[in-house]
C-alpha positions in Angstrom: 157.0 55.9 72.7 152.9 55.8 73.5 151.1 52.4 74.8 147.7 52.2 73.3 146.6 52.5 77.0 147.8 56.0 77.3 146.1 57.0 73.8 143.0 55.1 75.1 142.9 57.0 78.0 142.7 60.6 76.5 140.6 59.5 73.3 138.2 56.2 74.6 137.7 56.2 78.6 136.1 60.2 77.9 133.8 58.8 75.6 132.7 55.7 77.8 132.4 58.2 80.9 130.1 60.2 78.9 128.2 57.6 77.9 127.6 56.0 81.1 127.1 59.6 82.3 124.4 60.0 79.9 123.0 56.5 81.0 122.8 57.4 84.6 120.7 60.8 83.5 118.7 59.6 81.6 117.4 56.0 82.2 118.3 56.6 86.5 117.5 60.3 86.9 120.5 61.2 88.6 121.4 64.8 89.1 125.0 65.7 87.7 126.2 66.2 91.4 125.5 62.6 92.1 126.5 61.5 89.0 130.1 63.0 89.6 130.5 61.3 92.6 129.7 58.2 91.3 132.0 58.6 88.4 134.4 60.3 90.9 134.8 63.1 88.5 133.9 67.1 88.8 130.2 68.0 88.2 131.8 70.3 85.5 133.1 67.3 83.7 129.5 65.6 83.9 128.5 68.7 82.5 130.6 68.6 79.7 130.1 64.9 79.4 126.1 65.6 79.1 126.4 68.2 76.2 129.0 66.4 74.4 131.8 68.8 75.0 134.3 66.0 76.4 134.0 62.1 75.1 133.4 63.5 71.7 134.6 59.9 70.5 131.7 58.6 70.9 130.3 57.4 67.6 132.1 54.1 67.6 130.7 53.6 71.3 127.0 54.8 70.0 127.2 52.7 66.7 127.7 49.6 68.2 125.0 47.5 70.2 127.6 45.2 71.7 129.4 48.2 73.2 125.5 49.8 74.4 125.1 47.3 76.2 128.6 46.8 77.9 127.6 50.5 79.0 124.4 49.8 80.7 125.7 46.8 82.7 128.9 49.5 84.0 125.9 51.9 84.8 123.7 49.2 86.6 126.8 48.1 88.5 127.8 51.8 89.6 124.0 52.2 90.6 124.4 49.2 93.3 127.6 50.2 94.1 129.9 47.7 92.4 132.2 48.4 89.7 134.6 45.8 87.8 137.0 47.7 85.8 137.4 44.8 83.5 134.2 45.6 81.9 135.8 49.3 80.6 138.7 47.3 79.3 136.6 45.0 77.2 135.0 47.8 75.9 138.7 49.2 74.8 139.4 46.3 73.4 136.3 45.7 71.3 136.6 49.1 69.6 140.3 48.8 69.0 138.9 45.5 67.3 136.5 47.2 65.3 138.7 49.9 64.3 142.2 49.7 63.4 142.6 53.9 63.3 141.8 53.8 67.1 144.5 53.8 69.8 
């Protein structure tokens, strides 16, 4: 038996890390070092997250502005040093919402 949380865990949380990842290079100019201790990740994984090598299910997150933005509140709220991980479930839940195929 697999929970959709375990199947969102190796297929959707990747893909919201490496967006927010991406968000906190890009738009906050944070080095991958800081980036993984924000994220509490490796820097190898930010790494990966950066060149698309891990989260690679990220099309549904990208596709959707609903889900954007979801992603740059997490980032501003790791930036100031609060985090509420409601806002990743929501996100879960609104692509499981839009896609049926998902976990």
């Amino acid at each position: 038996m697999k929970f959709r949380c375990e199947e969102a865990a190796s297929k959707i949380l990747p893909a919201i890390r490496a967006e927010v990842a991406v968000k906190l290079a890009k738009d906050y100019g944070l080095k991958q070092i800081e980036i993984s201790k924000i994220l509490g990740v490796t820097q190898g994984a930010v790494s990966h997250y950066l060149t698309a090598f891990r989260g690679k299910e990220r099309d549904i997150i990208n596709s959707n502005p609903k889900i954007m933005k979801k992603i740059d509140e997490i980032a501003k709220m790791l930036i100031k040093g609060k985090f509420d991980e409601n806002s990743v479930c929501q996100i879960c839940r609104e692509i499981r919402r839009l896609s049926p195929s998902n976990p």
